[in-house]
SEDRENRO-272903 format. One line per field, with one value per residue (C-alpha): y negated, x, z negated. Coordinates in steps of 0.001 Angstrom, whole numbers, plus 500000, padded with zeros to 6 digits. Layout:
residues N
c2 = c(Y;...)
c1 = c(X;...)
c3 = c(Z;...)
***
This chain:
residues 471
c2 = c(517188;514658;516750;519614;517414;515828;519588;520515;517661;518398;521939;521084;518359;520810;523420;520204;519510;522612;523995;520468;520726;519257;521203;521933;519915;522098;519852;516382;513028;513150;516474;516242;512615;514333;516911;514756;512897;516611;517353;514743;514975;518831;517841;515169;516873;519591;521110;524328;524229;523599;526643;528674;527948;528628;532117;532951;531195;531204;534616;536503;539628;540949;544523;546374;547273;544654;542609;539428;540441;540445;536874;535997;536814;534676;531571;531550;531452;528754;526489;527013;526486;522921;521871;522440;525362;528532;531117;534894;537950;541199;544184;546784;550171;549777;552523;551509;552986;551605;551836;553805;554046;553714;555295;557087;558056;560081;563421;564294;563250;563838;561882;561002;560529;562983;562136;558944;558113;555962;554371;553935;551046;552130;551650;553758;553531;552186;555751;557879;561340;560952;563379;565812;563213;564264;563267;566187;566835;567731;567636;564078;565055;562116;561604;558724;559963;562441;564536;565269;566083;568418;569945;570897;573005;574497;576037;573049;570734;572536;572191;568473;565115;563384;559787;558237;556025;554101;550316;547475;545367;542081;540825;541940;539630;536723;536496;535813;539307;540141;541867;544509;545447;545879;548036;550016;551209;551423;555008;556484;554608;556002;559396;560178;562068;564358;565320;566043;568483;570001;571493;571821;568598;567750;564111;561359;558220;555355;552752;549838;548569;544641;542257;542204;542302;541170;545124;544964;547509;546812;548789;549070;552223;555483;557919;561594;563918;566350;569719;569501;569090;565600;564755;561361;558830;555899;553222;552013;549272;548699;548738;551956;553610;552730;554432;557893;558027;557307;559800;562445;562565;563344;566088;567243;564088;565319;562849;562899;560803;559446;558336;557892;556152;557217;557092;555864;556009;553839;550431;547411;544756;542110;539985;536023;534625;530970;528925;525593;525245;524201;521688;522710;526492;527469;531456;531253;531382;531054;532624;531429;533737;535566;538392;538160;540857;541325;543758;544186;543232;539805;537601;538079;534189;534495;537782;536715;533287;531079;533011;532276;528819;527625;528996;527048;523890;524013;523727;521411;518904;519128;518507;515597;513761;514595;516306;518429;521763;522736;526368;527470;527773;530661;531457;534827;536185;539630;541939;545421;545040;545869;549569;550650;547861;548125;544642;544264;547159;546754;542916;543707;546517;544903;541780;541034;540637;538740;535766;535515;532943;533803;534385;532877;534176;533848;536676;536412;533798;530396;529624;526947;527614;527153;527338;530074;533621;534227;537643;537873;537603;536176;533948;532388;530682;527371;527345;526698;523953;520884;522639;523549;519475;518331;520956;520102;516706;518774;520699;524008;524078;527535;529897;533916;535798;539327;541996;540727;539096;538998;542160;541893;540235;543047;545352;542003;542145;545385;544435;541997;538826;536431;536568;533991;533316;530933;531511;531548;531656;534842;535403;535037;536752;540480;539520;539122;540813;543002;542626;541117;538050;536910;534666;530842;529161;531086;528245;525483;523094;520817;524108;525598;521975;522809;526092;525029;522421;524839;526834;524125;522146;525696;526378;522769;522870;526420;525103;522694;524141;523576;527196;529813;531503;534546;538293)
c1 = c(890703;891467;888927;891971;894754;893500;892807;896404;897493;895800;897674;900554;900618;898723;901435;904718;902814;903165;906800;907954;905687;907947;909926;908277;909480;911613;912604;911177;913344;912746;914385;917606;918109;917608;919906;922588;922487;922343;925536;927432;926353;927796;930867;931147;929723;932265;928927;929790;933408;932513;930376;932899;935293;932847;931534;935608;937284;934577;932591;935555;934781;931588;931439;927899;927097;929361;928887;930563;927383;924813;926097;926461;923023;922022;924106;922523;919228;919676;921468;918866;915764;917592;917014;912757;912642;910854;913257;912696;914648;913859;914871;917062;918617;922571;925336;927997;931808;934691;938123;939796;944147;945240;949493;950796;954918;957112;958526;960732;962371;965059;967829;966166;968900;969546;966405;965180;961567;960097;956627;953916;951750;947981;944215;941320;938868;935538;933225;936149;936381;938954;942472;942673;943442;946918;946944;948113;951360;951369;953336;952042;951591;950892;948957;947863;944551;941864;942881;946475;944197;942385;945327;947206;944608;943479;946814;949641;946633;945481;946836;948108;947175;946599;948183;946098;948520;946451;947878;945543;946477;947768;947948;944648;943659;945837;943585;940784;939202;939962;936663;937411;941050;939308;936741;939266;940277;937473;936449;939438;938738;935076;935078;938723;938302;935581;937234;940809;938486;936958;940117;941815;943148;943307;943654;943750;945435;944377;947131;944986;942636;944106;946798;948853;952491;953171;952361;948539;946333;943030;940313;936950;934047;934518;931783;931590;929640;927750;928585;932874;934163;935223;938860;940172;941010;943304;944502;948616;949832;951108;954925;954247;952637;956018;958023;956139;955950;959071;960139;958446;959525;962782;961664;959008;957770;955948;953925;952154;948582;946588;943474;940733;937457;933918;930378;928531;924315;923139;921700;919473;920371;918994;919033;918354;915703;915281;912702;912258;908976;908284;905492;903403;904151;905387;904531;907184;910581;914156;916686;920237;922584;925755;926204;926835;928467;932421;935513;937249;940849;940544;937646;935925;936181;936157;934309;931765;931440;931949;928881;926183;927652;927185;923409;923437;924556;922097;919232;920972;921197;918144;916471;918461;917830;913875;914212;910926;911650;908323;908932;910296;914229;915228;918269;919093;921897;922001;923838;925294;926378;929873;929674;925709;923940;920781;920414;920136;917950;915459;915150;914583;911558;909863;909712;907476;909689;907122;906764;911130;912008;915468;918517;921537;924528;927854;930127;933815;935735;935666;938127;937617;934278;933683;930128;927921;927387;923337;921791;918742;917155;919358;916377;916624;919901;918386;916456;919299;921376;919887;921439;924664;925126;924875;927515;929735;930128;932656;934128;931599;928943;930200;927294;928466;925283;925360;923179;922952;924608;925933;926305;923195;921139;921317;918864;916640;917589;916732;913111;913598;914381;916834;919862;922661;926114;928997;931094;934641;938839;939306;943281;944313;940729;942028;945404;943213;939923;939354;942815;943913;944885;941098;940841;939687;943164;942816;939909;939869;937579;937301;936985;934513;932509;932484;930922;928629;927453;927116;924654;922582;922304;921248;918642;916897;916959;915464;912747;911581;911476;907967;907530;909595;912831;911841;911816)
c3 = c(482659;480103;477360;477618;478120;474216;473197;474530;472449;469408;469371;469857;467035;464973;465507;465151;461744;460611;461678;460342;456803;453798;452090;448544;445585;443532;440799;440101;440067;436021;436147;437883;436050;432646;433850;434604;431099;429777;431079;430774;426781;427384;428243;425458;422810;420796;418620;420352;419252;415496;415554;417403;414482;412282;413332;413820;410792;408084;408632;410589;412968;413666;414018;414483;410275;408795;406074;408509;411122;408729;407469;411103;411587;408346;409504;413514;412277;409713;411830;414530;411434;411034;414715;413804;416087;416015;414654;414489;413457;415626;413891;415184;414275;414665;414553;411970;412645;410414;411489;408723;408827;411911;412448;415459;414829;417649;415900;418618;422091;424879;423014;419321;416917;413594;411443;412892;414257;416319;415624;418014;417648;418312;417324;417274;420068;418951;417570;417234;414654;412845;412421;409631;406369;406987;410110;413481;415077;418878;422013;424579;427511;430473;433210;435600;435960;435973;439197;437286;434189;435886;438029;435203;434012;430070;430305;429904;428320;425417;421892;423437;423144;426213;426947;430258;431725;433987;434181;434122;437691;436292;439872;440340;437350;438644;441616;439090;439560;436303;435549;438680;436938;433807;435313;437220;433634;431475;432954;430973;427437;428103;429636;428291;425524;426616;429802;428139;425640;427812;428947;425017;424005;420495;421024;423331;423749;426289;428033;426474;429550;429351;430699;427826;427292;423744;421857;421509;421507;423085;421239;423084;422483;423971;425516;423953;425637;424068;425576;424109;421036;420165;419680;418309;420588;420324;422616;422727;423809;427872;425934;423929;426916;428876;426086;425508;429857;430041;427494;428605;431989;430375;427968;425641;423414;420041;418349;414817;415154;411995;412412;409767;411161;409768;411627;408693;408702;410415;409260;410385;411909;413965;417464;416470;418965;418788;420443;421895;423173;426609;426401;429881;429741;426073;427902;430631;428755;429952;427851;426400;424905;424037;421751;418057;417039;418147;417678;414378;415023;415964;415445;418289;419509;423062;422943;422360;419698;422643;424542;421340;420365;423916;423928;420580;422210;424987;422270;419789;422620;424384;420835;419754;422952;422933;426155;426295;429067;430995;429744;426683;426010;424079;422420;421793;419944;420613;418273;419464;422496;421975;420536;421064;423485;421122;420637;424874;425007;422047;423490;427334;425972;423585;426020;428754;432107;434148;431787;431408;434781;434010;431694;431206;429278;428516;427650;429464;427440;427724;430713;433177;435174;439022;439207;438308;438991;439586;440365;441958;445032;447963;449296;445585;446061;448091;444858;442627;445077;443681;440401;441754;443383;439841;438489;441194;439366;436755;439408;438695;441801;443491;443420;443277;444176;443014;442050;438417;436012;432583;430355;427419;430257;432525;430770;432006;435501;435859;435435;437867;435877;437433;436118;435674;433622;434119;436711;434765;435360;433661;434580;431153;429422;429477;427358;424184;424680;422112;420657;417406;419547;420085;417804;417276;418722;422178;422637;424882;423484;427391;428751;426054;426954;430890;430283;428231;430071;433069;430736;428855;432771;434518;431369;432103;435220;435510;432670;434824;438042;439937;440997;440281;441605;443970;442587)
***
């Protein structure tokens, strides 16, 4: 009796030991102490300001083919060379579209007095044919979306041009789901064109997909298809949109519409990988990044300089205070992503996905950040709380789990590499994306720190983990 009373015993302690076994370590003491001086260095350090200014105020805009992206190109890698690290250029084949003259005037309305004319302010949508030199004269007609398009039939559309009055929802965006409102719109600066040719349209015009309210167009890349005829395309303005609707609900609005962009051959470029090496598992990277190459009316400075100069801060601190990452950190400026995504592509197939443990960007301004968005597996997120604890020291340990994140990255996650990106206020982001209003001044530098210190604490922390994030 008392042999199976010790045997009874033995199981059960057996089976206690194992239902209670320690949780596995998933970062070491070193770790999370290194990433606490690592962040509070972030927050201090204003590195990734100085190189916002610089990619803004001294090389300008960045469009896909420009002279200001190959020089862009040239300056990332040479400040990244002066940090000792392993630099390389991977070569791409990039479209290159220049904007041409850009004039939209109103010829005639309900009311127009003896030989005056109103002008419309307006900007080509990014790949756009151009107008005859002279420019074309037609009647606007509107609609709110592509069910009116479609109702109204070849009949009342062809010969036209087509305004798409579909508002951006500012109070949508005030709720900090600014990213939904602008991808509410985006279908009609995309699949416009195409679908108002298809039934005769001669042009199109787009109610610019943003929040603001001070006469900016909002440029952004449109989405021919290749079975109709492609017609310019051109977004106005939320207070020129208001006009033409307006006017046309009283009477017939006729509109002259220059546009001269060309599609020039296209041209290499590159995406600028740099490496810190990890020193246990130099295989196993984690990637840093934003993308390089930006819109033509501003200077692209939250869209996307703030993304690569905080990827650039992550690896200029963790080399000038000798911390040494498990894995490799790698920054990668990607170019193309705003008008071809080759850079994202080229990057994601010519890597291998089972030796990336994650990627990190940043590519939706610089506000404020909560925490950080992470896309991946679900049962990953106890992975990343140690993580998140430190963050919530500045006020940014909210997790968002979602399918993926990031926009370059996400040619990554769908190989299955964990994605992550801060987690950001974007109320105010949409009233100078791609506008001539994103420029260097719309930068917070405390709030450029935060975010960065959100990436460079997430990369570390990632770098070091003892086994790595399910996928």
């Amino acid at each position: 009796m008392k042999k199976t009373i010790f045997v009874i015993l033995c199981l059960v302690i057996s089976t206690f030991s194992q239902t209670t076994a320690p949780t596995p370590i998933l970062y070491s003491e070193q770790t999370l102490n290194d990433a606490k001086k690592l962040q509070k260095s972030s927050l201090e350090s204003d590195y990734a300001y100085r190189q916002t200014a610089y990619l803004c105020n001294n090389i300008g805009a960045r469009l896909t083919g420009s002279k200001q992206a190959e020089r862009a190109v040239e300056y990332v890698a040479a400040e990244m060379r002066k940090l000792g690290l392993d630099v390389q250029l991977q070569k791409l084949t990039v479209p290159h579209w220049v904007r041409g003259e850009e004039k939209g005037e109103l010829l005639e309305w309900d009311g127009m007095a003896n030989g005056y004319t109103r002008n419309v302010v307006l900007t080509a949508l990014g790949g756009s044919v151009a107008t005859d030199p002279n420019g074309l004269t037609a009647e606007v007609i509107v609609v709110n979306n592509f069910e009116e398009l479609n109702a109204l039939g070849k009949e009342k559309v062809a010969g036209k041009i087509v305004l798409f009055n579909v508002k951006f929802d500012r109070q949508l965006a005030e709720q900090n789901q600014a990213g939904a409102a602008y991808g509410q719109v985006t279908a009609y600066r995309g699949g416009g064109p195409s679908a108002a040719a298809k039934l005769g349209a001669v042009a199109v015009l787009v109610r610019s997909a943003g929040g603001s309210q001070n006469r900016l167009a909002h440029t952004g890349a449109t989405r021919y298809s290749n079975d109709v005829p492609k017609i310019p395309a051109a977004a106005v303005p939320y207070e020129d949109a208001e006009i033409i609707a307006h006017l046309a609900k009283t009477g017939k609005v006729k509109m002259k519409l220059t546009l001269t962009p060309q599609t020039l051959p296209d041209v290499i470029s590159y995406n600028v990988l740099a490496d810190l090496k990890g020193s246990e598992k130099p295989d196993e990277i984690v990637v840093v990044g934003g993308h390089l190459d930006s819109w033509d009316l501003g200077t692209g400075a939250l869209d996307d300089a703030v993304g690569v100069s905080m990827a650039m801060q992550t690896l200029y601190l963790l080399k000038t205070m000798n911390l040494k990452p498990k894995r490799t950190i790698r920054l990668v400026a990607f170019m193309n992503e705003e008008n071809g995504f080759v850079g994202a592509t080229t990057y994601a197939n010519e890597s291998n996905p089972e030796k990336h443990i994650a990627a990190i960007e940043g590519d939706l301004g610089a506000g404020h950040p909560i925490g950080f968005i992470f896309g991946g597996k679900p049962e990953a997120v106890k992975f990343l709380s140690p993580i998140a604890s430190i963050l919530n020291l500045q006020g940014a340990g909210q997790i968002d789990a979602r399918q993926s994140a990031g926009s370059d990255i996400s040619t990554l996650s769908a190989k299955g590499v964990p994605t992550f990106e801060p987690w950001y206020d974007t109320r105010t982001y949409f009233n100078y994306h791609h506008t001539a209003a994103d420029t260097f001044d719309k930068v917070n530098p405390k709030e450029l720190a935060e975010n960065a210190s959100v990436m460079a604490v997430l990369a570390y922390g990632l770098a070091n983990l003892e086994q790595p994030l399910p996928r």
